[in-house]
Backbone as a chain_set.jsonl record, in Angstrom:
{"seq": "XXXXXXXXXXXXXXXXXXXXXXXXXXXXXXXXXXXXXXXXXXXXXXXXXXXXXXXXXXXXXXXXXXXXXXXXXXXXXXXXXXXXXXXXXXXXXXXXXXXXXXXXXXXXXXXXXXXXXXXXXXXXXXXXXXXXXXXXXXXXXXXXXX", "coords": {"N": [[0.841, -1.18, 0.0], [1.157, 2.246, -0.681], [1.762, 4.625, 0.649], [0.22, 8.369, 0.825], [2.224, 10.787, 1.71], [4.595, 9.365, -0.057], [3.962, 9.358, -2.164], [4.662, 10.623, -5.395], [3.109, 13.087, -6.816], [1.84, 14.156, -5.275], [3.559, 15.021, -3.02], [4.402, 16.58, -4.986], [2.836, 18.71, -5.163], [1.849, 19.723, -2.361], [4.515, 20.476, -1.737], [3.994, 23.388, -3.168], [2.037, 24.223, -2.618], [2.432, 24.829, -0.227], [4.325, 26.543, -1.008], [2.95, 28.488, -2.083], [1.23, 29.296, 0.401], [3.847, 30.527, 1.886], [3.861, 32.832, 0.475], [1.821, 34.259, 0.424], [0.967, 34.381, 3.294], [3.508, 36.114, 3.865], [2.837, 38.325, 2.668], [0.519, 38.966, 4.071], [1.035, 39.55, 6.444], [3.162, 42.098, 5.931], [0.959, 43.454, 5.155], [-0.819, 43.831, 7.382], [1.445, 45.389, 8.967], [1.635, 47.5, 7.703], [-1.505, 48.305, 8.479], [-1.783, 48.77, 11.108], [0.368, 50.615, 11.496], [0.142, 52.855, 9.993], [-2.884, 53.676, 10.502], [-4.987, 52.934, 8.402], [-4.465, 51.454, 6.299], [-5.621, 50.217, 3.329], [-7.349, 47.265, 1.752], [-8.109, 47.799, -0.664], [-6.49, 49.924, -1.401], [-4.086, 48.323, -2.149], [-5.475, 46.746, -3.977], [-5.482, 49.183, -6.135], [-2.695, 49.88, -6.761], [-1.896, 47.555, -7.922], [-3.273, 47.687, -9.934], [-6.055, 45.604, -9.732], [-8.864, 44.639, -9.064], [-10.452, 45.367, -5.359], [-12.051, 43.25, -4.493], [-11.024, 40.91, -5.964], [-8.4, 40.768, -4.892], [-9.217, 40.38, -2.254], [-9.868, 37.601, -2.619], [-7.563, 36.706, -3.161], [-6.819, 36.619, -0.679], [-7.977, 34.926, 0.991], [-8.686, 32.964, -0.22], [-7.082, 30.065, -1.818], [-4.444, 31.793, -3.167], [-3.117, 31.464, -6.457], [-0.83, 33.081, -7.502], [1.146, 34.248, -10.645], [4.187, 34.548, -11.431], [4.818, 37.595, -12.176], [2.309, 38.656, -10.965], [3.205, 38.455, -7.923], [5.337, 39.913, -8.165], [4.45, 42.388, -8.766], [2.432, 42.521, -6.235], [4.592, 42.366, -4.549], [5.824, 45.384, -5.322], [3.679, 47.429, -5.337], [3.295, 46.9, -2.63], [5.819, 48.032, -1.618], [8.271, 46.632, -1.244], [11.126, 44.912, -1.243], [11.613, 41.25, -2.525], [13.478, 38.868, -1.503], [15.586, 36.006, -2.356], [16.056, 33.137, -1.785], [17.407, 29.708, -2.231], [17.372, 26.346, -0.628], [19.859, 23.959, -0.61], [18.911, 20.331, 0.314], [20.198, 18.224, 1.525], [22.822, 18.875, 1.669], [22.972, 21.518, 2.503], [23.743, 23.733, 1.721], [23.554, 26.952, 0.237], [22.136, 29.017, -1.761], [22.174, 31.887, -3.475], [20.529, 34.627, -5.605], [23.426, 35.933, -5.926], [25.072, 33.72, -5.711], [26.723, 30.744, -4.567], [26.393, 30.71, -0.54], [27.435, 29.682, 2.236], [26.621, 27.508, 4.604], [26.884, 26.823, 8.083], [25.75, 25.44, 9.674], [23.344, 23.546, 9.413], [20.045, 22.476, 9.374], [17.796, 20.118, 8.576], [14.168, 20.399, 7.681], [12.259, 18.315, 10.685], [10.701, 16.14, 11.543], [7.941, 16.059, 13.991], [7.847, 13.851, 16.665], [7.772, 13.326, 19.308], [7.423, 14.958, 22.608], [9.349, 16.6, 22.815], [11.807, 19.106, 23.454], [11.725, 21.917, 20.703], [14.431, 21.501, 18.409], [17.664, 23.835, 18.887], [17.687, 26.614, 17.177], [19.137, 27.047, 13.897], [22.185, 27.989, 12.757], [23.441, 30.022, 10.35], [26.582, 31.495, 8.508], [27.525, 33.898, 6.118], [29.489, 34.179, 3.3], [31.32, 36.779, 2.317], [31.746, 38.785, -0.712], [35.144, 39.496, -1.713], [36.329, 42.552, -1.063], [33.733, 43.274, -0.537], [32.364, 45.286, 2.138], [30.933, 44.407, 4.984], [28.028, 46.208, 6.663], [27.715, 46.647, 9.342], [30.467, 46.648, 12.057], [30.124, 45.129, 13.885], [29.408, 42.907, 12.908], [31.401, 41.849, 11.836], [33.84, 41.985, 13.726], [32.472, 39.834, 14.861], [32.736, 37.93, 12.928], [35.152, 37.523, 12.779], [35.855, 36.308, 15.168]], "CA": [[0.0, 0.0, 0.0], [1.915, 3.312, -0.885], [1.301, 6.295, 1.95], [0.283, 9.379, 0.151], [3.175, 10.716, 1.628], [5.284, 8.627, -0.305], [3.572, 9.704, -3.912], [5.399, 11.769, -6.221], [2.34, 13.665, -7.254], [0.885, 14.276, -3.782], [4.574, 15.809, -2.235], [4.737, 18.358, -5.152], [1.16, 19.316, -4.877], [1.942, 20.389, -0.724], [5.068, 21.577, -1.797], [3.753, 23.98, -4.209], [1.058, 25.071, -1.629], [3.371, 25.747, 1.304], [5.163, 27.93, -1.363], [1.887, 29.351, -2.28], [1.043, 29.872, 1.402], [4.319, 31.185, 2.079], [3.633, 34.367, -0.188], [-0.024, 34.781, 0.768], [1.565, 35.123, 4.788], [4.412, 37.554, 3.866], [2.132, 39.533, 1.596], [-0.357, 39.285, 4.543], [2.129, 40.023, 7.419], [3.058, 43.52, 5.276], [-0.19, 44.652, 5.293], [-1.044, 43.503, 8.23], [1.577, 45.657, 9.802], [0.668, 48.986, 7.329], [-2.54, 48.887, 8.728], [-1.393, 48.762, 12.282], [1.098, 51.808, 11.612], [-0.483, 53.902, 9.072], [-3.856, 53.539, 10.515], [-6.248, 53.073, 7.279], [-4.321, 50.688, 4.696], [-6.626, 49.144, 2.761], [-6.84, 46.122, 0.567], [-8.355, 48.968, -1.713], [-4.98, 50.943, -1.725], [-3.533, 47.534, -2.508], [-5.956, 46.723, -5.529], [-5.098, 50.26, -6.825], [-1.184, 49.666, -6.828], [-1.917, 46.587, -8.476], [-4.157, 47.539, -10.992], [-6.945, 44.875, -9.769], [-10.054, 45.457, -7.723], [-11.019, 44.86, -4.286], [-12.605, 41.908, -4.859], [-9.988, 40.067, -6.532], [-7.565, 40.651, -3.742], [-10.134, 39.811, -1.005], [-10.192, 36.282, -3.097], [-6.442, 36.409, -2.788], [-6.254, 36.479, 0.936], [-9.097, 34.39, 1.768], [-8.754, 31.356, -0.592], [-5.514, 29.616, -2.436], [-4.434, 31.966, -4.644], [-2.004, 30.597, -7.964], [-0.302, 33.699, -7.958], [2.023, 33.972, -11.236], [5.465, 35.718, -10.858], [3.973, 38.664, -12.493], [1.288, 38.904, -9.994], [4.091, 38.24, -6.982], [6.069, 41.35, -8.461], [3.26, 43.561, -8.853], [2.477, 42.946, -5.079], [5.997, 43.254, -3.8], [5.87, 46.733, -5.888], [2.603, 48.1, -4.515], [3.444, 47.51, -1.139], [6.739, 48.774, -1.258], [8.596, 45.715, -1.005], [11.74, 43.688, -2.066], [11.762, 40.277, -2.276], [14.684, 38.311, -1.504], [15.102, 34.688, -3.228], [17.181, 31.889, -1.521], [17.282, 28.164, -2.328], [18.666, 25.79, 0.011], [20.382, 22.125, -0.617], [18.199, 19.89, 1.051], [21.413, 17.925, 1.619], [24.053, 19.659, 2.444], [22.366, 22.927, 3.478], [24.181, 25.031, 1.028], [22.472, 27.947, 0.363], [22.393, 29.598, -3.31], [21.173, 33.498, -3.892], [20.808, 35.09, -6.935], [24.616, 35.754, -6.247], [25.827, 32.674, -6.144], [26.643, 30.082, -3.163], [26.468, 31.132, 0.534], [27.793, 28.843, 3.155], [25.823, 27.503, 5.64], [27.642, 26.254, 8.803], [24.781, 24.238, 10.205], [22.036, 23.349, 8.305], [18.893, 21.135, 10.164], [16.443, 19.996, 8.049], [13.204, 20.256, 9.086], [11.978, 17.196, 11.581], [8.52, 15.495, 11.953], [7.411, 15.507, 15.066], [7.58, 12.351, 17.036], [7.616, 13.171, 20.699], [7.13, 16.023, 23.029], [10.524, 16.753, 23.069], [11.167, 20.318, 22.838], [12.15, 21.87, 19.847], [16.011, 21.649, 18.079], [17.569, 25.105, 18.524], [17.929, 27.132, 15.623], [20.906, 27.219, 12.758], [22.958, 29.559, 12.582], [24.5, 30.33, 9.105], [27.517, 32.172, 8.113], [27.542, 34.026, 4.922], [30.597, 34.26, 3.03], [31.173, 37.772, 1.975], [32.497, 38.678, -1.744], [36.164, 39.562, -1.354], [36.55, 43.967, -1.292], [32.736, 44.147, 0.14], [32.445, 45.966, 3.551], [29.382, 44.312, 5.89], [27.488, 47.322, 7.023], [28.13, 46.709, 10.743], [31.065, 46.231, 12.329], [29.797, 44.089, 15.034], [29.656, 42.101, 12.085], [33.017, 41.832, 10.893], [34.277, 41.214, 14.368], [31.947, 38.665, 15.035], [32.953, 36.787, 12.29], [36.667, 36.921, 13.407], [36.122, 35.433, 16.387]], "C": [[0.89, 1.248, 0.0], [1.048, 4.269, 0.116], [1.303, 7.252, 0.62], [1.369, 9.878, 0.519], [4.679, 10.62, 0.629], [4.926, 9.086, -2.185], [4.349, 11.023, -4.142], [4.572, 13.295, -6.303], [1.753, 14.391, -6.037], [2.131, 15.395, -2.808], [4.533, 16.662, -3.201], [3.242, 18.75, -5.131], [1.715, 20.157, -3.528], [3.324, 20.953, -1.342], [4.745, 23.057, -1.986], [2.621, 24.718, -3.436], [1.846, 25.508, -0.491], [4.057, 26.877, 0.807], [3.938, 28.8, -1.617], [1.543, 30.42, -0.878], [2.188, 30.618, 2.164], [4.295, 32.907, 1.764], [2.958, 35.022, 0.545], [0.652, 35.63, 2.61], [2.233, 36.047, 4.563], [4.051, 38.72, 3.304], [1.282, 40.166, 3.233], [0.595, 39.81, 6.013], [2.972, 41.631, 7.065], [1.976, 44.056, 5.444], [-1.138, 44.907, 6.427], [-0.286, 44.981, 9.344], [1.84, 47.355, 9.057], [-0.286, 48.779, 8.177], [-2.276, 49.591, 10.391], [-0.37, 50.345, 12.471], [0.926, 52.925, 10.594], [-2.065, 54.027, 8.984], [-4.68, 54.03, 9.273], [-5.591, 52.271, 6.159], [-5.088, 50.296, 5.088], [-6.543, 48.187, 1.884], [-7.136, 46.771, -0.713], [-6.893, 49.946, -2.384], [-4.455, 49.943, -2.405], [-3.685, 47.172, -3.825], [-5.519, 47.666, -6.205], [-3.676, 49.746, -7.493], [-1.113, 48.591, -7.829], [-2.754, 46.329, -9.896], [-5.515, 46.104, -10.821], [-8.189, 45.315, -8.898], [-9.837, 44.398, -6.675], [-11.472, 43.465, -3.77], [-11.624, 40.71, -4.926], [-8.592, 39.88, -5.536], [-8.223, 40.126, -2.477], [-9.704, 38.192, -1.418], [-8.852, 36.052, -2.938], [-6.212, 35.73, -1.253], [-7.067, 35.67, 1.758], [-9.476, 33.116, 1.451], [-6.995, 31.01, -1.019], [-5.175, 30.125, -3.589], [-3.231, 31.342, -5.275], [-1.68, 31.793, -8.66], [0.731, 33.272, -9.525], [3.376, 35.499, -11.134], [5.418, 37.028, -11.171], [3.154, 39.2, -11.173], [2.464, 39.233, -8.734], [4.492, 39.832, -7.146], [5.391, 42.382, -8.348], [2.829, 43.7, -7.081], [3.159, 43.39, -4.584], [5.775, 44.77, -4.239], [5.206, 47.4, -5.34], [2.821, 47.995, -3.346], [4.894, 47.773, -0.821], [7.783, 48.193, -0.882], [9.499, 45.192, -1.851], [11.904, 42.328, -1.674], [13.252, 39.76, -2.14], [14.683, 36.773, -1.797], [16.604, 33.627, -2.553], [16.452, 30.544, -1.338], [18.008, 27.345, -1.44], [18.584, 24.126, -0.307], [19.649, 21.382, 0.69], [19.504, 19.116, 1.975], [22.256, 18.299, 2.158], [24.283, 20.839, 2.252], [22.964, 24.454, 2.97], [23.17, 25.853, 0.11], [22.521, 28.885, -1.088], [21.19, 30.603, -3.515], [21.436, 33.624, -5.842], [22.656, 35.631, -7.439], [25.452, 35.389, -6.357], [25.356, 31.769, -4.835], [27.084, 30.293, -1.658], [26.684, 29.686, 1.352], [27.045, 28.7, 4.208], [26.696, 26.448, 6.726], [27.056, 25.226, 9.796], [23.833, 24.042, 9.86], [21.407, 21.842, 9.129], [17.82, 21.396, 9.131], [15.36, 19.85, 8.635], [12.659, 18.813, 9.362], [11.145, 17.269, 11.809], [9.08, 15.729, 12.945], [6.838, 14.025, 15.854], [7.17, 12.385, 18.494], [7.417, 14.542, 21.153], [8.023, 16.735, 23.878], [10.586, 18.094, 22.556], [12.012, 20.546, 21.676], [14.135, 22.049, 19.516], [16.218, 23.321, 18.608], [18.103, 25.517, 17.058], [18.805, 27.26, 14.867], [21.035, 27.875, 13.025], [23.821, 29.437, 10.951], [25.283, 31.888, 9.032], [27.369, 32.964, 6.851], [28.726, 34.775, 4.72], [30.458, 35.345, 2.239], [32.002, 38.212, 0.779], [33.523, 39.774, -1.311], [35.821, 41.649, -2.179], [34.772, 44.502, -0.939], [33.152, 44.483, 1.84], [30.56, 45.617, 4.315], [28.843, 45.572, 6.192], [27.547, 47.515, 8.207], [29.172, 46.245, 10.987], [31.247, 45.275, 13.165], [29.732, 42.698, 14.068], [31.126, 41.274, 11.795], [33.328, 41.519, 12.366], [33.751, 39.45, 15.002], [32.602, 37.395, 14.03], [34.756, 36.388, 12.575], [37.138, 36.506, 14.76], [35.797, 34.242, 16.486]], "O": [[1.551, 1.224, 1.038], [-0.167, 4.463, 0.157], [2.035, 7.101, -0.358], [2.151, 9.572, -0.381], [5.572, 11.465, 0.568], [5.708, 9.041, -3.135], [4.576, 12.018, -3.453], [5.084, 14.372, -5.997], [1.101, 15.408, -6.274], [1.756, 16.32, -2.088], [4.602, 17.809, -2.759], [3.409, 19.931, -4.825], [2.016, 21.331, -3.741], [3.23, 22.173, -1.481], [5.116, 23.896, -1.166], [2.379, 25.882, -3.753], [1.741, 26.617, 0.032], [4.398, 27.865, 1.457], [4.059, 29.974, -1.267], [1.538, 31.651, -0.856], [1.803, 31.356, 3.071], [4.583, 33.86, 2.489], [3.215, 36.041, 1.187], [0.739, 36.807, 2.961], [1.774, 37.108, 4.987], [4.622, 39.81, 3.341], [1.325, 41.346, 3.584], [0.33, 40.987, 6.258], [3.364, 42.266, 8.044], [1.94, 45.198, 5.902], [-1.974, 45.807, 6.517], [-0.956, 45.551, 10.206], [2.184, 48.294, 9.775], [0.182, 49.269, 9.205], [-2.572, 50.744, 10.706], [-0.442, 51.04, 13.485], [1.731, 53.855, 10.541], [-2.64, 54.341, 7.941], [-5.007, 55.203, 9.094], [-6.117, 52.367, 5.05], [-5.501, 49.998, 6.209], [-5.568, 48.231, 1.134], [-6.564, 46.428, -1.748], [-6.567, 50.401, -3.481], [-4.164, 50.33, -3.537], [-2.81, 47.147, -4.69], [-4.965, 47.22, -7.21], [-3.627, 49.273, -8.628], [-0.208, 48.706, -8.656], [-2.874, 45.345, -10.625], [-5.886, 45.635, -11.896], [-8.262, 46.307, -8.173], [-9.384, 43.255, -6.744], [-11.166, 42.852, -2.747], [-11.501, 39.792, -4.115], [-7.897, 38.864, -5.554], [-7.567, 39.402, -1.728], [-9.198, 37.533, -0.51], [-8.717, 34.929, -2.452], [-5.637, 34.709, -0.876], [-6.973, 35.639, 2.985], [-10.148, 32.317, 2.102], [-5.994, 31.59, -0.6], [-5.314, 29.603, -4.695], [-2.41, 30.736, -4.586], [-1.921, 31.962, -9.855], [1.083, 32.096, -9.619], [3.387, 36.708, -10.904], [6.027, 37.759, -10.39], [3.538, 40.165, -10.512], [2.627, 40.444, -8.577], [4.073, 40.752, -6.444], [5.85, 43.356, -7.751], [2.873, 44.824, -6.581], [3.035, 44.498, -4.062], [5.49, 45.472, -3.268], [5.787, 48.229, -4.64], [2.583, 49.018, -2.703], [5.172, 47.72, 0.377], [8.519, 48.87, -0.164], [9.173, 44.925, -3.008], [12.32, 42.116, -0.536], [14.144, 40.355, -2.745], [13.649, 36.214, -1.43], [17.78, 33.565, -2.913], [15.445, 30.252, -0.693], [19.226, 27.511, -1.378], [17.633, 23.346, -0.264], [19.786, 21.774, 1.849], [19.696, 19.519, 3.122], [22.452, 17.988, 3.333], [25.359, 21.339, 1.925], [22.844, 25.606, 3.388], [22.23, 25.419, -0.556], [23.527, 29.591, -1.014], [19.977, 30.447, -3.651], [22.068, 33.089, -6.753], [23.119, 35.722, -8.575], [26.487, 35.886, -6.8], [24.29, 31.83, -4.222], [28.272, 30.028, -1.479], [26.06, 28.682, 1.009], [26.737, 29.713, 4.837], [27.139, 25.385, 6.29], [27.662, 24.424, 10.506], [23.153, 24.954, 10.33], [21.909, 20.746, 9.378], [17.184, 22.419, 8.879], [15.236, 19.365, 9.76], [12.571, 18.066, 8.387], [10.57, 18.252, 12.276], [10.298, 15.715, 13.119], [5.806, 13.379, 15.676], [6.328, 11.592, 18.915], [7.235, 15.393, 20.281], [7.87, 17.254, 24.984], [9.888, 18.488, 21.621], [12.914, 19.748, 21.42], [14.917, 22.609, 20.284], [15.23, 24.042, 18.747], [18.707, 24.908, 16.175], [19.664, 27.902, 15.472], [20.263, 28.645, 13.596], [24.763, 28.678, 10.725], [24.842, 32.994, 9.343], [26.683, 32.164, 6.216], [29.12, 35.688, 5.447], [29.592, 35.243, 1.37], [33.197, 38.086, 1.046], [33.147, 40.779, -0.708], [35.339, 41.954, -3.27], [34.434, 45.684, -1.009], [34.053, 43.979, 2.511], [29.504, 46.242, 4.218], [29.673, 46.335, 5.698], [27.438, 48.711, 8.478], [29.37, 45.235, 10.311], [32.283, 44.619, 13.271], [29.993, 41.583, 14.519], [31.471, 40.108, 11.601], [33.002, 40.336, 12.467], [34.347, 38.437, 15.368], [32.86, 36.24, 14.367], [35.342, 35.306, 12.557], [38.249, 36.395, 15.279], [36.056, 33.615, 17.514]]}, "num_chains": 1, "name": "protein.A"}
């Protein structure tokens, strides 16, 4: 008997929605915290920016939308927003931006839940800095030489 789980078809499906629902949160976590500090965003201001109506964004935030990278961009834009894009090696936790490969010095994949053990603590990654840049903090730069 094959576990869904275990189906090809069935893991990229949930992938492909956790990335979906990743957006939908960070879109909604932005406007979330306009409204909160510019008392009166609206999802109206939002439609504007975006050229869509009201409506059509409500249906965004309230079902599964199937943004396309178009759409994505057009939000980031309207709310004032850059995205940032990192992939990581499931494997061996190396980490690849749009400017190449970043080093990761501990990389935990994430872990079912089996017991009620509390959770791992968190990675920590390094990022290897291209040779003649200057970090922006110095707390930086010594940190890393210690």
């Amino acid at each position: 008997m094959n576990s869904r789980k275990s189906d090809p078809k069935f893991v990229r499906a949930y992938e492909r929605g956790m990335l979906r629902s990743a957006f939908k949160s960070l879109f909604w976590a932005v406007i979330s915290e306009r409204k909160k500090r510019s008392a009166g965003y609206t999802l109206i201001q939002l439609a504007k920016g975006v050229a869509t109506s009201k409506h059509e964004v409500s249906r965004w935030f309230n079902g599964d939308p199937n943004w396309t990278i178009n759409t994505i961009a057009s939000i980031a834009n309207a709310l004032g927003v850059d995205l940032r894009i990192e992939a990581v090696d499931r494997v061996s936790g190396e980490v690849f931006t749009p400017a190449g490969i970043q080093v990761s010095t501990v990389y935990q994949p994430p872990k079912r839940v089996t017991s009620a053990a509390p959770p791992p603590p968190p990675s920590v990654r390094v990022t290897r800095m291209p040779e003649g840049l200057r970090p922006p903090d110095d707390r930086i730069s010594s940190a890393a030489a210690a």
